[in-house]
C-alpha positions in Angstrom: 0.0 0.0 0.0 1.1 3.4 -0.5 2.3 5.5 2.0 -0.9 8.1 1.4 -3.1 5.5 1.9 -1.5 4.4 5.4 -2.0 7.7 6.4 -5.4 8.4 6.1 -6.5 5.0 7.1 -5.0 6.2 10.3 -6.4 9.3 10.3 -9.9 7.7 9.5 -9.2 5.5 12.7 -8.3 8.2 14.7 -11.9 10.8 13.9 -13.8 7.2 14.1 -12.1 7.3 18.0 -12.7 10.4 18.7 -16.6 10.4 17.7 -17.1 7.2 19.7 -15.6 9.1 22.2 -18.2 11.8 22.0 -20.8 9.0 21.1 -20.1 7.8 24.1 -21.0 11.0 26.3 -23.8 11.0 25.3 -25.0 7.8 27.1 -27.2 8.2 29.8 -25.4 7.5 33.8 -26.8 4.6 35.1 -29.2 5.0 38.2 -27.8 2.2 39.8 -24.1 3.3 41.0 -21.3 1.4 39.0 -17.6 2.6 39.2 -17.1 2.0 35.2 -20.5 3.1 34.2 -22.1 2.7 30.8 -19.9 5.0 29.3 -17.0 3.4 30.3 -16.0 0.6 27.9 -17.3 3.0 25.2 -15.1 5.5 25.8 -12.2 3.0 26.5 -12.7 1.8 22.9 -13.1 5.2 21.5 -9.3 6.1 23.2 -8.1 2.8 21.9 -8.8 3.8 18.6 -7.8 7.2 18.7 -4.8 6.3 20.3 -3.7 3.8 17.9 -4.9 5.9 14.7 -2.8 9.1 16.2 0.3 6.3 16.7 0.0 5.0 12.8 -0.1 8.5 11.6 2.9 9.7 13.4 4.4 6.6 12.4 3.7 7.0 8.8 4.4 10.5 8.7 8.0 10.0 10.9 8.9 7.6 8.0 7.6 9.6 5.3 10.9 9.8 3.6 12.5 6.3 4.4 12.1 2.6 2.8 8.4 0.6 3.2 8.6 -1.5 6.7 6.9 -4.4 4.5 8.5 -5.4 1.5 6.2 -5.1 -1.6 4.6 -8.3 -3.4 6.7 -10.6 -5.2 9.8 -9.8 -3.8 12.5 -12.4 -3.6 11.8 -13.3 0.0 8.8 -14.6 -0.5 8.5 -18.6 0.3 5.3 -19.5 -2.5 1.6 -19.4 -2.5 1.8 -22.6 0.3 3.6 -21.1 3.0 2.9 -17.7 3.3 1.4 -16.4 6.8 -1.7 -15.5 4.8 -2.2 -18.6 2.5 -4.9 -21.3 2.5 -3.6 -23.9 3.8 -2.5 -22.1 6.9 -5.5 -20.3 7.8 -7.1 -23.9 7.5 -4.9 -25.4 9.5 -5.0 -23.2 11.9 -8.9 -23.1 11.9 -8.6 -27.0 12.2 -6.1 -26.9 15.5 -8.4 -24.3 17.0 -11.7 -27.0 16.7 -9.6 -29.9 18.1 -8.2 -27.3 21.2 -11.9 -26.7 21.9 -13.0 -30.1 21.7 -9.9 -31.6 23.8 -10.0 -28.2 26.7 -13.0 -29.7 28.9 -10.9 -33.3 29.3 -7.4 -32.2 29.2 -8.0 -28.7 31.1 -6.5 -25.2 30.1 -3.2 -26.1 31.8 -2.5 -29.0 29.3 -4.3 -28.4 26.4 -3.3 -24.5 26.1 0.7 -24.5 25.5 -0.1 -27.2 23.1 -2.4 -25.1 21.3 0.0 -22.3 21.0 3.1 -24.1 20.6 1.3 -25.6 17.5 -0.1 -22.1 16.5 3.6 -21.0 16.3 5.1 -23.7 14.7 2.5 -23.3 11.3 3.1 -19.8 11.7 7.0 -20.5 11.3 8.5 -19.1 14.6 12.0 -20.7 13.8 13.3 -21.0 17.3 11.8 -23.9 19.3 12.9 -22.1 22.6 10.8 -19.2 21.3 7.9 -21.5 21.0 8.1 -23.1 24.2 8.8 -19.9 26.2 5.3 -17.8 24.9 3.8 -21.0 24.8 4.1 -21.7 28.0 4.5 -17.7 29.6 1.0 -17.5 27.9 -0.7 -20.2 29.2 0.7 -19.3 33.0 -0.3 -15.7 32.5 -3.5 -16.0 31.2 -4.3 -18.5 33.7 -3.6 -16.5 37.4 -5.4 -13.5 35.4 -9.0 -15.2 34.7 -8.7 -17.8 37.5 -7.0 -15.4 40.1 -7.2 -11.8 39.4 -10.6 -11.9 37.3 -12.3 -14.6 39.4 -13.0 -16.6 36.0 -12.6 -20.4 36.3 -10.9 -22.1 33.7 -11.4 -26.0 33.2 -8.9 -28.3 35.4 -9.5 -31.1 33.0 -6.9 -34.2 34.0 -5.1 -31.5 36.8 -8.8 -30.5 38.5 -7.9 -32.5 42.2 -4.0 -31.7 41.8 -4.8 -28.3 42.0 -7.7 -28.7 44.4 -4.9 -30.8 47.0 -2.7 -28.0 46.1 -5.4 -25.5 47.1 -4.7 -23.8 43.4 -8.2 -24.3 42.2 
């Protein structure tokens, strides 16, 4: 894409944030007290997007005069129609690995079944180093796991680990 059209998609994110921002005031204040509110996760969104559209236009306009960031189309690094991040085959794959994770979370429990998933994920989308795989693989799985079951109060399945953790006073 050209460098004109980064630009005003970014700028077109950034008005779209700012008039759910204002969209957002607009909403009436709840009668029962609530310390986020109705307008809160509006107006959350609305910064999000503003924030990120201001960030891509300063970014496009800072390197206004240098070399694209993404190499154009057809250029001599590409790996074929089969392996790109954005082929067929991939995305199916991918869609495919996501079904079975679903289907095998309730038996083998987030703790098991998640690194797996991701570890997989990485490896189709061609993360080269397999210490690299195995640290986000697992680093996401532990994180995610004392946010929702700790922090957010949202139990995640045990599966196979449910009385381990129970003993261990974990779950």
């Amino acid at each position: 894409m050209s460098r004109r059209v980064d630009f005003a998609i970014a700028i077109v994110v950034l008005v779209f944030g700012i008039l759910v921002i204002l969209a957002a005031q607009q909403i009436k204040a709840a009668s029962v007290p609530d310390p986020i509110g109705p307008r809160g996760i509006p107006t959350g969104i609305g910064v999000t997007l503003a924030l990120l559209g201001a960030g891509l236009a300063l970014r496009r306009l800072r390197g206004w005069d240098g070399d694209d960031l993404v190499p154009h189309e057809g250029t001599e690094d590409d790996e074929g129609p089969d392996v790109r991040p954005g082929s067929a085959k991939r995305a199916l794959s991918i869609w495919a690995i996501s079904m079975l994770y679903v289907v095998a979370l309730p038996g083998l429990g987030y703790l098991i079944a998640t690194p797996i998933f991701v570890a997989v994920v990485l490896t189709l989308m061609r993360v080269p180093s397999a210490a690299v795989r195995f640290g986000m693989s697992v680093g996401f799985t532990i994180g995610t796991f004392v946010v929702f079951n700790y922090l957010l109060s949202v139990h995640l399945p045990l599966g196979m680990l449910r009385d381990l953790m129970r003993s261990l006073s974990l779950a």
